[in-house]
KOLMI-527300 format. One record per atom (N, C-alpha, C): residue in one letter; atom name; x, y, z. Coordinates in nm, 2 decimals. Each point is the difference from the previous one (the first is absolute). Last residue first. Layout:
<r 'A', 'CA', <X, Y, Z>>
...
//
This chain:
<r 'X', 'N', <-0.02, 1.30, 2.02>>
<r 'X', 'CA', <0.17, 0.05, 0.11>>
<r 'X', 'C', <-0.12, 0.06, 0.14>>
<r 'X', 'N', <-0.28, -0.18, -0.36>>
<r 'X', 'CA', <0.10, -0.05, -0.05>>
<r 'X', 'C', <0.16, -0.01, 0.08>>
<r 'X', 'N', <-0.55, -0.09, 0.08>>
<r 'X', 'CA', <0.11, 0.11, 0.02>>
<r 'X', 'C', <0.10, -0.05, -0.05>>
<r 'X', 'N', <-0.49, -0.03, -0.18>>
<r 'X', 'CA', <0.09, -0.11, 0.03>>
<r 'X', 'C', <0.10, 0.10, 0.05>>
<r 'X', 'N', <-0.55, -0.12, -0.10>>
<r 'X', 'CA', <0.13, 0.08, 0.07>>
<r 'X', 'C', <0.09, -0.11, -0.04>>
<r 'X', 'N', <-0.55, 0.00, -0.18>>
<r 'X', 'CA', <0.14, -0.03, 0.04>>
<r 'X', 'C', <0.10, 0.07, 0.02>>
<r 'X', 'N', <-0.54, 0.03, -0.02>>
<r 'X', 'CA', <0.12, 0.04, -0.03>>
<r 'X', 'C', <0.09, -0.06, 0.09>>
<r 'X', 'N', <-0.52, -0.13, -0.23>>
<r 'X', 'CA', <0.13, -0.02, 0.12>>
<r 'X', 'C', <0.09, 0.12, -0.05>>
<r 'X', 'N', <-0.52, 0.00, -0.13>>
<r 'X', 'CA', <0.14, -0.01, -0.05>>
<r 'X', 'C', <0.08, 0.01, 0.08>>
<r 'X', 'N', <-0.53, -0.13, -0.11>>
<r 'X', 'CA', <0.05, 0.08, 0.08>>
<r 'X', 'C', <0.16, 0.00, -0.04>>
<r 'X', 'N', <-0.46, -0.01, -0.30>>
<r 'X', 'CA', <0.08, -0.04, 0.06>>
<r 'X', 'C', <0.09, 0.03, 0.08>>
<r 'X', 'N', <-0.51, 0.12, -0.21>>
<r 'X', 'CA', <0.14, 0.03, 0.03>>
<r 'X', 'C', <0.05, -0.09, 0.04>>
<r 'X', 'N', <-0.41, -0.03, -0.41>>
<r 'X', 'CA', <0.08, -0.01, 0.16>>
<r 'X', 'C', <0.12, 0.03, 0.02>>
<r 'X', 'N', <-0.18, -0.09, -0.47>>
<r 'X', 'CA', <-0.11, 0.12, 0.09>>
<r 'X', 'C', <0.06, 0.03, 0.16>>
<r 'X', 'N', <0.36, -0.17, -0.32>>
<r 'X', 'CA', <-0.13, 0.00, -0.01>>
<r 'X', 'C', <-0.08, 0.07, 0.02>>
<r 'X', 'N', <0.38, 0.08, 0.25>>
<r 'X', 'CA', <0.00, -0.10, -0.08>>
<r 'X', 'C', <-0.16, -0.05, -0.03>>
<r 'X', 'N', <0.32, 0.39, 0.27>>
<r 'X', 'CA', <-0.16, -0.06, -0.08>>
<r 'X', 'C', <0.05, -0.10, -0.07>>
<r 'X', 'N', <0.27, 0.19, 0.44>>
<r 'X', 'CA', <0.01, 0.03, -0.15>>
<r 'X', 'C', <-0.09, -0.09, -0.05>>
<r 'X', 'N', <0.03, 0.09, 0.45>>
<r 'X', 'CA', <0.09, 0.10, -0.04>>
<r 'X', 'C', <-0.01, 0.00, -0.15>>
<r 'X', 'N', <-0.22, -0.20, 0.46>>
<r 'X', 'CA', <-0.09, 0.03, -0.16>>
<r 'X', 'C', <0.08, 0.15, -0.09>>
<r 'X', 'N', <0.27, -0.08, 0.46>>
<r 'X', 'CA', <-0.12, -0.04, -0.02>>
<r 'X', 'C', <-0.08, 0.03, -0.14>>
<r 'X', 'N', <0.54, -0.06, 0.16>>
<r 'X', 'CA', <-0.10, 0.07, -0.01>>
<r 'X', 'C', <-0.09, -0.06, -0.06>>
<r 'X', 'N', <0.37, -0.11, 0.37>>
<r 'X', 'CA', <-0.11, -0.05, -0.13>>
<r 'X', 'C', <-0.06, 0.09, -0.03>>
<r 'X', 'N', <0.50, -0.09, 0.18>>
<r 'X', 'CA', <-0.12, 0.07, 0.06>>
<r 'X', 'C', <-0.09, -0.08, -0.15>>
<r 'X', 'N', <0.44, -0.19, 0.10>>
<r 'X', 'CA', <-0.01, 0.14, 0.10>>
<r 'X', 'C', <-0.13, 0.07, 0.03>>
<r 'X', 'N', <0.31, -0.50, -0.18>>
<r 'X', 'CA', <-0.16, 0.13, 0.00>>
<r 'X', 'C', <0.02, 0.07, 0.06>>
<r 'X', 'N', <0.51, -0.14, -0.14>>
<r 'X', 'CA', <-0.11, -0.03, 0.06>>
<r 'X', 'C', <-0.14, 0.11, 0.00>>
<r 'X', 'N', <0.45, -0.26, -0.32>>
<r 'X', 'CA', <-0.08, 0.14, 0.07>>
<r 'X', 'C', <-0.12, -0.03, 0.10>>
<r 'X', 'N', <0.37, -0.28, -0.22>>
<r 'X', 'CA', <0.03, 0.04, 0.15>>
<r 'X', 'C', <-0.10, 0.15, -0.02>>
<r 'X', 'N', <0.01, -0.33, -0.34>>
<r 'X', 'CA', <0.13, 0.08, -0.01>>
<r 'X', 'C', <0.02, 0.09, 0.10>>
<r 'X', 'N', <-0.39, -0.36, -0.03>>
<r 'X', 'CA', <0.12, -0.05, -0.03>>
<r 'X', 'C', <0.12, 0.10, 0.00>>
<r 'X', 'N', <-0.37, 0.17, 0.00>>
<r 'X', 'CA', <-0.01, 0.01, 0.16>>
<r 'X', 'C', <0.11, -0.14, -0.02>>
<r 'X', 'N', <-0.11, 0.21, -0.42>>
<r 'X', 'CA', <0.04, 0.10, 0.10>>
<r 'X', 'C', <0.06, -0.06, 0.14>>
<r 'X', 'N', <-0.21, -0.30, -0.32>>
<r 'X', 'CA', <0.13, 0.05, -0.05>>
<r 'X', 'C', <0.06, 0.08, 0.06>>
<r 'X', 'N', <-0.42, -0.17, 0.10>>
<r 'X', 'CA', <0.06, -0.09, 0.05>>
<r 'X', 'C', <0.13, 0.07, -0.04>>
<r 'X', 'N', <-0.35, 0.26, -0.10>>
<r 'X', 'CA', <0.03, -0.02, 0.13>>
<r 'X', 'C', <0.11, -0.07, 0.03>>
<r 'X', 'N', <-0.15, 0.02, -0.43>>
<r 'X', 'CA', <0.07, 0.06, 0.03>>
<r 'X', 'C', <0.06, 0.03, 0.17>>
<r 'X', 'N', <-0.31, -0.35, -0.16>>
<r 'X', 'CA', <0.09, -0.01, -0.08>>
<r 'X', 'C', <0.12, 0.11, 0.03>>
<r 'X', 'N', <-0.49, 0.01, 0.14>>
<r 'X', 'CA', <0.11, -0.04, 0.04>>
<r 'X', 'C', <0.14, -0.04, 0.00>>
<r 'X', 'N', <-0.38, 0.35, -0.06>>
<r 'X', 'CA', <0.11, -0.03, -0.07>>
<r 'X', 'C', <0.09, -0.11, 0.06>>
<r 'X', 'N', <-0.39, 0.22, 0.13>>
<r 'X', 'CA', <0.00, -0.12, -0.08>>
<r 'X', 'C', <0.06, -0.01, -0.03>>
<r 'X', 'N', <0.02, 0.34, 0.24>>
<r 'X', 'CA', <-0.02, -0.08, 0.11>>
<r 'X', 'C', <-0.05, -0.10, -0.11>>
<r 'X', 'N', <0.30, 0.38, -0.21>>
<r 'X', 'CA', <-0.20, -0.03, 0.03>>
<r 'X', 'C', <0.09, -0.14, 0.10>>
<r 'X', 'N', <0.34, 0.34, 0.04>>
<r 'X', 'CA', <-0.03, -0.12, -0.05>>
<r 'X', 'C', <-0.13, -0.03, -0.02>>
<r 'X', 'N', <0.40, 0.37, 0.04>>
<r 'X', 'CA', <-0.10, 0.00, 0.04>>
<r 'X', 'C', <-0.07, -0.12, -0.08>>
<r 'X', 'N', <0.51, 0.13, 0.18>>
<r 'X', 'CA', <-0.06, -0.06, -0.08>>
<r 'X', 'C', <-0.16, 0.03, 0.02>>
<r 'X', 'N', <0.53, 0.23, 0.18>>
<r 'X', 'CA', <-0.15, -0.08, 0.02>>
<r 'X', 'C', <-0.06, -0.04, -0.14>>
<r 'X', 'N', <0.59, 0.14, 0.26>>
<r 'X', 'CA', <-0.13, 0.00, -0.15>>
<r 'X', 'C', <-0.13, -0.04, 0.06>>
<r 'X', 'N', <0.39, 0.35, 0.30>>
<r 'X', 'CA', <-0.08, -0.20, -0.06>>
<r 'X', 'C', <-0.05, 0.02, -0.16>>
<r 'X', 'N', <0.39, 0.25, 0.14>>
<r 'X', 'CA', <-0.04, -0.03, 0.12>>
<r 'X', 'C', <-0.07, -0.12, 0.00>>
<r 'X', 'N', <0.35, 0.24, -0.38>>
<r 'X', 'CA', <-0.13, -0.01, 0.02>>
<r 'X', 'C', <-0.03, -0.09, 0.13>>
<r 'X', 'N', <0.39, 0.12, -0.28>>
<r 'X', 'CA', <0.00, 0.12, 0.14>>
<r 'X', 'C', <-0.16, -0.09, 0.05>>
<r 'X', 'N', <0.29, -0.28, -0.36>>
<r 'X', 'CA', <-0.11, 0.12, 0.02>>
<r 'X', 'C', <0.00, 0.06, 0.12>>
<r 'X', 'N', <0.22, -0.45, -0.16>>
<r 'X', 'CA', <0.03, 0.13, -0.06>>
<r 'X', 'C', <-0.07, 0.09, -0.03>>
<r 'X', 'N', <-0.07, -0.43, 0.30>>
<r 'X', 'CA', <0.18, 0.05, -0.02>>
<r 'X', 'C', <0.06, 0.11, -0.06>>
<r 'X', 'N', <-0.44, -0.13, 0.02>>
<r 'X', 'CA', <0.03, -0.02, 0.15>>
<r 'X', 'C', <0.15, 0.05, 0.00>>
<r 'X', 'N', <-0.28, -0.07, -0.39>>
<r 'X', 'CA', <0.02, 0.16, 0.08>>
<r 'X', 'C', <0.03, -0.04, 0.09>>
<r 'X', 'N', <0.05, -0.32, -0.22>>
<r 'X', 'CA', <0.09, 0.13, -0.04>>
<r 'X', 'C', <-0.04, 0.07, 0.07>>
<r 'X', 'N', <-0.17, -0.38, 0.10>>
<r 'X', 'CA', <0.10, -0.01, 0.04>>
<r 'X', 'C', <0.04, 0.10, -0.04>>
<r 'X', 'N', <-0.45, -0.06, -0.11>>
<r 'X', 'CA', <0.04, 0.09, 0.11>>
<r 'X', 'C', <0.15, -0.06, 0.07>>
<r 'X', 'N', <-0.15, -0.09, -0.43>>
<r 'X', 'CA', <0.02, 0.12, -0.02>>
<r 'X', 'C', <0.01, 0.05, 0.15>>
<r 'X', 'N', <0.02, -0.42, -0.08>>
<r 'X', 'CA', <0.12, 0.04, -0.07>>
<r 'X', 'C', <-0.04, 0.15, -0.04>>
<r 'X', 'N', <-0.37, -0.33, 0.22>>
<r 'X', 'CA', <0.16, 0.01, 0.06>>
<r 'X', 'C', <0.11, 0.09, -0.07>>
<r 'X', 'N', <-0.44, -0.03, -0.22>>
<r 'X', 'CA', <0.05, 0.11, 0.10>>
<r 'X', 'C', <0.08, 0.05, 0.12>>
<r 'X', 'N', <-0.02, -0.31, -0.41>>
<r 'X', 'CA', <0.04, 0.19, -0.02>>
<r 'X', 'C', <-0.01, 0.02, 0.10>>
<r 'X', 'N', <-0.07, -0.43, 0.07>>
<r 'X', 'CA', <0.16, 0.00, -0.07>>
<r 'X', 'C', <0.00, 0.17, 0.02>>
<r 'X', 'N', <-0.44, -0.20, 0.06>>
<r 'X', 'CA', <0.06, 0.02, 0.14>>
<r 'X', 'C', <0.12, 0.02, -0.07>>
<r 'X', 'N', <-0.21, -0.01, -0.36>>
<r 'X', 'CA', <-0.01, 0.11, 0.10>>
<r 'X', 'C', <0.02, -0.04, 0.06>>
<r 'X', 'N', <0.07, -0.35, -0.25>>
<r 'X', 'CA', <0.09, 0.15, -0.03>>
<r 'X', 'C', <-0.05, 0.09, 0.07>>
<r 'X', 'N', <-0.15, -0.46, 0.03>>
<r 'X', 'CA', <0.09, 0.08, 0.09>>
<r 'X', 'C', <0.10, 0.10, -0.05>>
<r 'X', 'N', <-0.37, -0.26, -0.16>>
<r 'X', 'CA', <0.09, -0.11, -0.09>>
<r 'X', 'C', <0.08, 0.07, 0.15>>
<r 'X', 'N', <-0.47, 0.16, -0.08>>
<r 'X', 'CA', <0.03, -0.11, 0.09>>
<r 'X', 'C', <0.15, -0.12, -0.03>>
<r 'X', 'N', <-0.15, 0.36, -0.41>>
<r 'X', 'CA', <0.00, 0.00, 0.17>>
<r 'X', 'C', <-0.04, -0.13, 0.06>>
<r 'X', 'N', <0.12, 0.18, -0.48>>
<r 'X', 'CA', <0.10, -0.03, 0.10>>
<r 'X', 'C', <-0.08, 0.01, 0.14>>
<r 'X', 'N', <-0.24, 0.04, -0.39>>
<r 'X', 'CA', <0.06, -0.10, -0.01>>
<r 'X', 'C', <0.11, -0.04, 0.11>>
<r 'X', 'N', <-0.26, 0.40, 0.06>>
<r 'X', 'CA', <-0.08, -0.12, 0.01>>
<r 'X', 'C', <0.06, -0.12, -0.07>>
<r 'X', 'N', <0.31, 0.46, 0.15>>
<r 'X', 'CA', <-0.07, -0.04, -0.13>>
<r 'X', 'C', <-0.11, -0.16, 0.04>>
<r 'X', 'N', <0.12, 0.39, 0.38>>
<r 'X', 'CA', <0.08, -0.13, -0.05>>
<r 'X', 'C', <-0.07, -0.04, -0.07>>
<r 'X', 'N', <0.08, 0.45, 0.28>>
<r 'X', 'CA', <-0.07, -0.05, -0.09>>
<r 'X', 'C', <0.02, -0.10, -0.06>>
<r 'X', 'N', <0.04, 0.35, 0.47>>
<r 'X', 'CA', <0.06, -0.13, -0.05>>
<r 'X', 'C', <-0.08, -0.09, -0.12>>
<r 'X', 'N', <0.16, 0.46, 0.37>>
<r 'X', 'CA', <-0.13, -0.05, -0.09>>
<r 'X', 'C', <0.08, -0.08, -0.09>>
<r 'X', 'N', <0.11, 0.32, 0.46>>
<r 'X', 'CA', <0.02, -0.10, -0.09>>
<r 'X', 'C', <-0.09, -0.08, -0.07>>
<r 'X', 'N', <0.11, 0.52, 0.29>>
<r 'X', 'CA', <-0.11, -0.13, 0.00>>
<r 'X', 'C', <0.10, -0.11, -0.12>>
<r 'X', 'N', <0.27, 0.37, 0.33>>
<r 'X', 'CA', <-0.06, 0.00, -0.13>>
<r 'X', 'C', <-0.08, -0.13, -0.03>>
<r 'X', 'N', <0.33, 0.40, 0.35>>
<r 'X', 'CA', <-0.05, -0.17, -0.02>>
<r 'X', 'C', <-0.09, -0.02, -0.13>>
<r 'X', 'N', <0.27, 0.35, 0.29>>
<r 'X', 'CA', <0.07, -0.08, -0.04>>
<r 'X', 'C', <-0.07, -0.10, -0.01>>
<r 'X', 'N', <-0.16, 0.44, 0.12>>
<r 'X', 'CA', <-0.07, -0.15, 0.12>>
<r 'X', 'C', <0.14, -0.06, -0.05>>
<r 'X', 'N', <0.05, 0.36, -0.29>>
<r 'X', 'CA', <-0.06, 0.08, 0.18>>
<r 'X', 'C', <0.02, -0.14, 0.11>>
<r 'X', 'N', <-0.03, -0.11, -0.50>>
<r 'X', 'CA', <0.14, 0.07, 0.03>>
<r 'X', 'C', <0.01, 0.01, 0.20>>
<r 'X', 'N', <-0.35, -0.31, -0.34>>
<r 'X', 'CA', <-0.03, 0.13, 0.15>>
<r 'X', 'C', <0.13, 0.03, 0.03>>
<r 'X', 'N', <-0.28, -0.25, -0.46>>
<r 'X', 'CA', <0.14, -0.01, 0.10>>
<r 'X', 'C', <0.01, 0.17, 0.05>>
<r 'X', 'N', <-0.36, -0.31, -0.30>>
<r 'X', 'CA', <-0.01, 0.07, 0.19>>
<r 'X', 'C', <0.18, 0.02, 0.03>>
<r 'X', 'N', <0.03, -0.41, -0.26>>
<r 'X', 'CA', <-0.08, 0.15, -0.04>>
<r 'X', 'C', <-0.05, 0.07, 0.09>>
<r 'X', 'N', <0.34, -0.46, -0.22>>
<r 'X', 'CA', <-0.07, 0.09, 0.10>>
<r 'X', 'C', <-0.06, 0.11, -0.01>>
<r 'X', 'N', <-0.01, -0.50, -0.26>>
<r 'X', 'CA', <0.04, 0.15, -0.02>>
<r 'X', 'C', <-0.01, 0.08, 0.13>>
<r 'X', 'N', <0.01, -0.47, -0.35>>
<r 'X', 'CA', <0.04, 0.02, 0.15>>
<r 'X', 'C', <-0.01, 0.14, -0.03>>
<r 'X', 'N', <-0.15, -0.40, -0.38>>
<r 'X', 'CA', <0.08, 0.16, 0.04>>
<r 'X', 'C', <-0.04, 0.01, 0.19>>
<r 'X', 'N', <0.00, -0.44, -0.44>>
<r 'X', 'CA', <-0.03, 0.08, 0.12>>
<r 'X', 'C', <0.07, 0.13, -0.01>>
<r 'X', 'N', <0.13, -0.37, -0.29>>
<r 'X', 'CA', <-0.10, -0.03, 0.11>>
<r 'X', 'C', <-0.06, 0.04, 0.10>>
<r 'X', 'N', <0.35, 0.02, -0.50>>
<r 'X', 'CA', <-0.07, 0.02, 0.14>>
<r 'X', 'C', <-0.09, -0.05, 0.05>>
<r 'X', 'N', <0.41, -0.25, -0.22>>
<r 'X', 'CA', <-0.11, 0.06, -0.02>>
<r 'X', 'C', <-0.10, 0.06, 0.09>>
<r 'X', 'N', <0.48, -0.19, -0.04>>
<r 'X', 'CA', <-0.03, 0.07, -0.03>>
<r 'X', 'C', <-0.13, 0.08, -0.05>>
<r 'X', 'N', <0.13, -0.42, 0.19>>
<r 'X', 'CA', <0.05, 0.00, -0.11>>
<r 'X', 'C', <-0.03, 0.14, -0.08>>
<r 'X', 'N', <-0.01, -0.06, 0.47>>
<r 'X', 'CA', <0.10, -0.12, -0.08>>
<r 'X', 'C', <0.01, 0.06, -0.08>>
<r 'X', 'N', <-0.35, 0.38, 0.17>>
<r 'X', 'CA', <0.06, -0.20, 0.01>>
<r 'X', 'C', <0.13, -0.03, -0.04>>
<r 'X', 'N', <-0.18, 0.48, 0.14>>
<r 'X', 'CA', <0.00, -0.08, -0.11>>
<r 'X', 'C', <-0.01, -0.12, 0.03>>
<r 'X', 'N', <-0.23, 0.52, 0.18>>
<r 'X', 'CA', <0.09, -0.15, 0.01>>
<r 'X', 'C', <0.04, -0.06, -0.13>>
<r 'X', 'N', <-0.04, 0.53, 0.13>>
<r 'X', 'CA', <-0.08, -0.13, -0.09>>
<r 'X', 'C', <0.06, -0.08, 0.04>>
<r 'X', 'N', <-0.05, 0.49, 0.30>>
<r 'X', 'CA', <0.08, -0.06, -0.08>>
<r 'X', 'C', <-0.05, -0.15, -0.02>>
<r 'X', 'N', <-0.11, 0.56, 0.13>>
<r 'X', 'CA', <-0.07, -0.12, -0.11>>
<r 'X', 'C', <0.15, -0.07, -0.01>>
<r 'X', 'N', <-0.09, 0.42, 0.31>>
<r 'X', 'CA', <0.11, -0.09, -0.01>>
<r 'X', 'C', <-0.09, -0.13, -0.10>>
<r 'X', 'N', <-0.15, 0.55, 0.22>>
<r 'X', 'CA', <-0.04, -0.13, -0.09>>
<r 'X', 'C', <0.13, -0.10, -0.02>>
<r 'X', 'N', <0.02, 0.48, 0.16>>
<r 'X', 'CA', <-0.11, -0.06, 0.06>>
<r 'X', 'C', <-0.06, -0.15, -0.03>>
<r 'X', 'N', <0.38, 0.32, -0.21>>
<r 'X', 'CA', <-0.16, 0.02, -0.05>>
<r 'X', 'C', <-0.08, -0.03, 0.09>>
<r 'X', 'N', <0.45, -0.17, 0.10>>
<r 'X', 'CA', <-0.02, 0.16, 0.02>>
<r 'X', 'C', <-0.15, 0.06, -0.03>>
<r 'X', 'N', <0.16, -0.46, -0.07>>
<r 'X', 'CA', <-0.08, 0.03, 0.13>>
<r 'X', 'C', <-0.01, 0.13, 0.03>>
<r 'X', 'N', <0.00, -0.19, -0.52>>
<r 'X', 'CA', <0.06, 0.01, 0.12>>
<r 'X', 'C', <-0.03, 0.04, 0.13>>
<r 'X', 'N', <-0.02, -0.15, -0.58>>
<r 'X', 'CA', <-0.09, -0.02, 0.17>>
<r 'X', 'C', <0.13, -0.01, 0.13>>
<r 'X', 'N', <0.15, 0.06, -0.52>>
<r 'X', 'CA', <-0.14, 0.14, 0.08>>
<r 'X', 'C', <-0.06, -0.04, 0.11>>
<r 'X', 'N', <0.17, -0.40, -0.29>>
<r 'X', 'CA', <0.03, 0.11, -0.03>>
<r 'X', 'C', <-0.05, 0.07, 0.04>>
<r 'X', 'N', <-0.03, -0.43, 0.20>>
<r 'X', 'CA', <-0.01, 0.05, -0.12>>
<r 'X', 'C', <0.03, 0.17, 0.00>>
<r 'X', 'N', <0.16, -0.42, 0.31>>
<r 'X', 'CA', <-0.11, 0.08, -0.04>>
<r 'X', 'C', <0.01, 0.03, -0.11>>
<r 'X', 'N', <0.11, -0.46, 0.24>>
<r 'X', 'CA', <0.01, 0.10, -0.05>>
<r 'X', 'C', <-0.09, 0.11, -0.07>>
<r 'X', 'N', <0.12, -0.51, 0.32>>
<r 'X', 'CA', <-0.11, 0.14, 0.00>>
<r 'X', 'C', <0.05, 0.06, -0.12>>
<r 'X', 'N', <0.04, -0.58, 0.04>>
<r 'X', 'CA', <0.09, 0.20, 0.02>>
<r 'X', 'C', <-0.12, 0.07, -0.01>>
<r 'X', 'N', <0.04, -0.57, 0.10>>
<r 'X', 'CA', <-0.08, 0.12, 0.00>>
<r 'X', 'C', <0.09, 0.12, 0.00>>
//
């Protein structure tokens, strides 16, 4: 699994977009931080993984390997994640890479006709 970005995404903008690859060099996803809080030193994480590639473990992979860099190469404090409470699939990837629930928000995002509620995940990095 490599991360690499693309041209122009950078954390200065507020935005960090970086693509997974595989083995054999094909993508599989994007990893991105956003919300990034200079002031707090922290920034949300969002995590997209192509429907041919999931349940194989390229996202637990990005999001192990994007929070070992910032652990090691960012001024940045935590990351968080905000998760529909269906997602289980992503839950398990976050709380596999040491973030923990922290709070719930209640009938946070619609689905269909109905709200859903949405975990956030923490993670302190230092």
């Amino acid at each position: 699994m490599t991360l690499k970005a693309i041209q122009g995404d950078t954390l200065s903008s507020g935005e960090l977009k970086l693509y997974g690859f595989n083995e054999n060099e094909q993508p599989v996803g994007c990893i991105e931080l956003y919300n990034y809080d200079p002031i707090n030193r922290r920034s949300a994480v969002g995590i997209v993984v192509s429907n041919e590639f999931r349940h194989q473990g390229y996202g637990k992979a990005m999001v192990a390997e994007l929070t070992n860099f910032c652990k090691h190469n960012t001024s940045l404090h935590q990351l968080y994640a905000d998760i529909a409470a269906t997602n289980a699939p992503s839950i398990h990837i976050f709380s596999s890479a040491g973030y923990q629930h922290c709070a719930t928000l209640k009938d946070w995002v619609m689905r269909g006709e109905n709200y859903i509620d949405t975990y956030r995940f923490q993670l302190i990095l230092n």
